[in-house]
N, C-alpha and C positions, 0 to 999 in steps of 0.2 A: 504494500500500500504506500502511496507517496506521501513523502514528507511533510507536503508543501500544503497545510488546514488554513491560510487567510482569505481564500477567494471563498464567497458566500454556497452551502451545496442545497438546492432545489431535492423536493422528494423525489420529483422527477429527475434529475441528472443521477440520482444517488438508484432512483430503481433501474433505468437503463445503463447505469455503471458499474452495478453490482454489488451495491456496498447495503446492509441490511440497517437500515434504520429503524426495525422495531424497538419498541420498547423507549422510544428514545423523547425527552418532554417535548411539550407543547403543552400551549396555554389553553384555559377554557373548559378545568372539568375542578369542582370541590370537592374531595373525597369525603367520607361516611366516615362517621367515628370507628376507632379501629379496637378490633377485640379478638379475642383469640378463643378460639372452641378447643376443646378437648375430645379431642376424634377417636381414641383412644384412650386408655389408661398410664399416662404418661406421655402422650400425645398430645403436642398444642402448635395448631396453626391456623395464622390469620388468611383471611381470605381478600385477595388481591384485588381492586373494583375493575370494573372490563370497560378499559377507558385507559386513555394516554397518559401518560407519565405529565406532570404538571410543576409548579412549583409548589402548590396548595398542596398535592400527595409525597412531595420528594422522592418520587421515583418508586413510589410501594406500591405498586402495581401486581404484582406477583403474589402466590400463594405461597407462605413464608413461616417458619416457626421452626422447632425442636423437638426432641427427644428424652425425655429422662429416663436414665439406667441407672441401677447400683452403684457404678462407679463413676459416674459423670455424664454430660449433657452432649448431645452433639446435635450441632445446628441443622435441621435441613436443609435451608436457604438463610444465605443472609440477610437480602434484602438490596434495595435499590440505590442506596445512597448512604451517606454517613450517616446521616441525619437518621434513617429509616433505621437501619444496623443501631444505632444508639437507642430508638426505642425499642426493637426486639431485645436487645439487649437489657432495660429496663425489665423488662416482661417477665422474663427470667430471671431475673434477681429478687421478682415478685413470688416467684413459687418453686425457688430452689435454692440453696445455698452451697451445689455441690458443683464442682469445676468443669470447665467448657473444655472437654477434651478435645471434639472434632467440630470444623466447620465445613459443608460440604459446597464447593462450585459446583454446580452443574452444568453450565455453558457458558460461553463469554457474554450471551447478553446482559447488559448493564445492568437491568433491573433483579438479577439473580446474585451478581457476584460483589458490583459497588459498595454494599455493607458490609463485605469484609473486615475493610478496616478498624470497623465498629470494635473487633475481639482482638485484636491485635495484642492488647497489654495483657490477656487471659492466655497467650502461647498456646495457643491450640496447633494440632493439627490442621492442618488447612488442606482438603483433598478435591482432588479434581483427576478430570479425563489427562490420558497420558498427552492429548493435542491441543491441551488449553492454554498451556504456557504460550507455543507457537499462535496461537489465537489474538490472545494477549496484548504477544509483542508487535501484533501487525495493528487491532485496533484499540487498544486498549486507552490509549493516548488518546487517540482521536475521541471515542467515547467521555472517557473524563473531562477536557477539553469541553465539549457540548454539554453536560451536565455541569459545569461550573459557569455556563454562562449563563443556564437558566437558574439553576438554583441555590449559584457562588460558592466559591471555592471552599469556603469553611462550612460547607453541607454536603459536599461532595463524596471526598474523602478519594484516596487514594486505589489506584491498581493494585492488588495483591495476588499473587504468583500461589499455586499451589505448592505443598512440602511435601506431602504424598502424592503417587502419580498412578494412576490405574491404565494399565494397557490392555490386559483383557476382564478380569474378573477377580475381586479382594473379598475379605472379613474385616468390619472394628466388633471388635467384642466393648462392649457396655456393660456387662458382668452379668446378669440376668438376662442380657437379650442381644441379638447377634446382628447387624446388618450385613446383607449380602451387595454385594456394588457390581455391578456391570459396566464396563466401555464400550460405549454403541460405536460401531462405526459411520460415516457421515450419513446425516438424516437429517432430523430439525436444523443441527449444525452438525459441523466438522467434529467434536468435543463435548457430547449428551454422555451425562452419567447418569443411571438411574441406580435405585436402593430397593430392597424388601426388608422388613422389618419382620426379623420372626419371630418378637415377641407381641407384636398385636395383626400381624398379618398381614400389614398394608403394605401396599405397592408404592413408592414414591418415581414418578414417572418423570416428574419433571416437565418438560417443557415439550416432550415423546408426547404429553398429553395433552391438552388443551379442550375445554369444558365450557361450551358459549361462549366464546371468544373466537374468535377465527383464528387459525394454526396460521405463523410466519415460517414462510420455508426459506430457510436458510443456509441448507446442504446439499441433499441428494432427496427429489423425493422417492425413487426406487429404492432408495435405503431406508426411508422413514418406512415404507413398507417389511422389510428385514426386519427394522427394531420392534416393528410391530409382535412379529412373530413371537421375535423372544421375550417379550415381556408377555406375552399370550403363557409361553413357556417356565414362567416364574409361577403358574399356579394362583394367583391371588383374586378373590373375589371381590375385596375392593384395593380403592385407590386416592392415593391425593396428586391430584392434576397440578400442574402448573401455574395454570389459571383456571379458574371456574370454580365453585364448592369445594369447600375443605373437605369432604367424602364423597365418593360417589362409589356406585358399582362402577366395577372395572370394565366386566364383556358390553354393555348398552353405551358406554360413555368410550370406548374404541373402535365402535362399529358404526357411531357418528363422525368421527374420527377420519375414519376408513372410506366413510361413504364423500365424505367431504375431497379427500386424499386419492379417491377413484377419478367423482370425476374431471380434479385436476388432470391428471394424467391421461385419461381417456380423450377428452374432448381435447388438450394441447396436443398428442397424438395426433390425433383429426385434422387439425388446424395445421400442425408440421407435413400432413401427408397433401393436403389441400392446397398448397402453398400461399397459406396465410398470410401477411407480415405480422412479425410481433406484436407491433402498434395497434394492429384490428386484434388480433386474438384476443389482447388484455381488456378489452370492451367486451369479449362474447365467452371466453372460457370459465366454466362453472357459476355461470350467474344463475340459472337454478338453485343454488344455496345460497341465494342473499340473503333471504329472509330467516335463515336459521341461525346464524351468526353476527354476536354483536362484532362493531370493526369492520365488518365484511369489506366496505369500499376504501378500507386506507389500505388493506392489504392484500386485496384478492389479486391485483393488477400488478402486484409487485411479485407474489406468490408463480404467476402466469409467464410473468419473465425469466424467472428463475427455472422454473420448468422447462420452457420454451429450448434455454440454452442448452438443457442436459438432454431433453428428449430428441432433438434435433440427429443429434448423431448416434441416436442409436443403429 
């Protein structure tokens, strides 16, 4: 990614460039007072509003919270921003006094990892996909950068690199309960880690999942179909998505998913056989799901380019 962040970047230059702007603020949304359910027993996560990152939200857009085990806490997400990460963090001091061993990234997007920095002085682990660092260092900059303009630099907070690194499949033991980690290969992104929890059973899909919100494709979406599979293959009957409901079932909230993710791929198919241009297809590919996803129109058109480019050459 080039160096050079002073010239102003249009959604539009940034969708036909290639550069994934979800998650990323914009003005024009007051988020909801924020609170944390306990989706299990030891289980607390907030539910992220399905709407653009703001200054009003500071980047807490995302489904966000922790863990408690026997021998300590591990984050499942950290949250969006410093400012966000500072209140998860609050949250937690609310209903445990026992150490923040892991925080887990799940993908480079901003609204998942930016509250990193929030646990910094608590040394935690920090774990991520083996290709989040390479992620990182291409836009990690550039993201902070744009979140410090909208939200300033002292609610931002800084890049954080992961300490652990997953390349195909890990354990953190939390002493009564075990999580299983996986490293997808590209699909949402380049660097999707998802977890199961087997002490309450949940699936944490991450960003793999998306729950009325409309999915940003930001990798492979032939591979989003892969990842599908294996978290099919994890067994879990429910789930904590990304975004949408802090619980859901897993098989009815994948198979929306799926249908959404079909007919991306089917009808850009169509359109690459047809010899569409880009520019028309992102007008006509899967707009049959408008009306089922909130977001739909900031991202379906960006979704369509991204496709476009990978299905082209198959």
């Amino acid at each position: 990614m080039s160096a050079r962040r002073s010239a102003p970047l249009t959604r539009r230059a940034a969708l036909f460039g290639g550069l994934c702007l979800c998650c990323l603020p914009r003005p024009g949304f007051a988020a909801d007072a924020l609170s944390m359910d306990e989706v299990a027993p030891g289980v607390f996560i907030r539910r992220g509003p399905d709407a653009e990152a703001t200054p009003e939200n500071a980047d807490g857009i995302a489904n966000i919270g922790f863990i408690i085990g026997r021998d300590g806490v591990l984050v499942t997400e950290s949250g969006g921003s410093l400012a966000d990460g500072q209140w998860l963090r609050r949250e937690i001091s609310r209903r445990t006094d026992k150490p923040i061993r892991y925080v887990m990234l799940t993908h480079v997007h901003p609204d998942h990892v930016f509250g990193a920095a929030a646990f910094r002085g608590d040394n935690p682990t920090f774990v991520g996909h083996a290709g989040l660092r390479g992620a990182l260092d291409a836009r990690g900059e550039f993201y902070r950068q744009r979140l410090a303009e909208i939200l300033g630099a002292d609610k931002t907070g800084e890049v954080v690199y992961p300490t652990m690194e997953v390349r195909d499949t890990a354990e953190i033991d939390l002493g009564d309960r075990t999580l299983r980690l996986t490293a997808h290969a590209s699909a949402h992104t380049t660097c999707d880690l998802s977890m199961l929890d087997t002490g309450s059973g949940l699936l944490f899909p991450a960003d793999l999942l998306f729950v009325g919100r409309v999915p940003s494709l930001d990798g492979s979406l032939l591979g989003w179909f892969k990842a599908i599979e294996q978290l099919k293959a994890a067994g879990a009957t429910d789930a904590v998505p990304g975004h949408g409901p802090t619980r859901v079932a897993f098989a009815p909230a994948m198979d929306d998913l799926a249908r959404y993710l079909s007919a991306l791929r089917d009808e850009t198919r169509k359109a690459v056989a047809g010899s569409v241009p880009i520019e028309a297809a992102v007008l006509t590919v899967a707009q049959g799901e408008r009306d089922k996803w909130a977001l739909f129109d900031t991202y379906n058109g960006r979704n369509v380019t991204q496709a476009y480019q990978e299905l082209e050459w198959e």
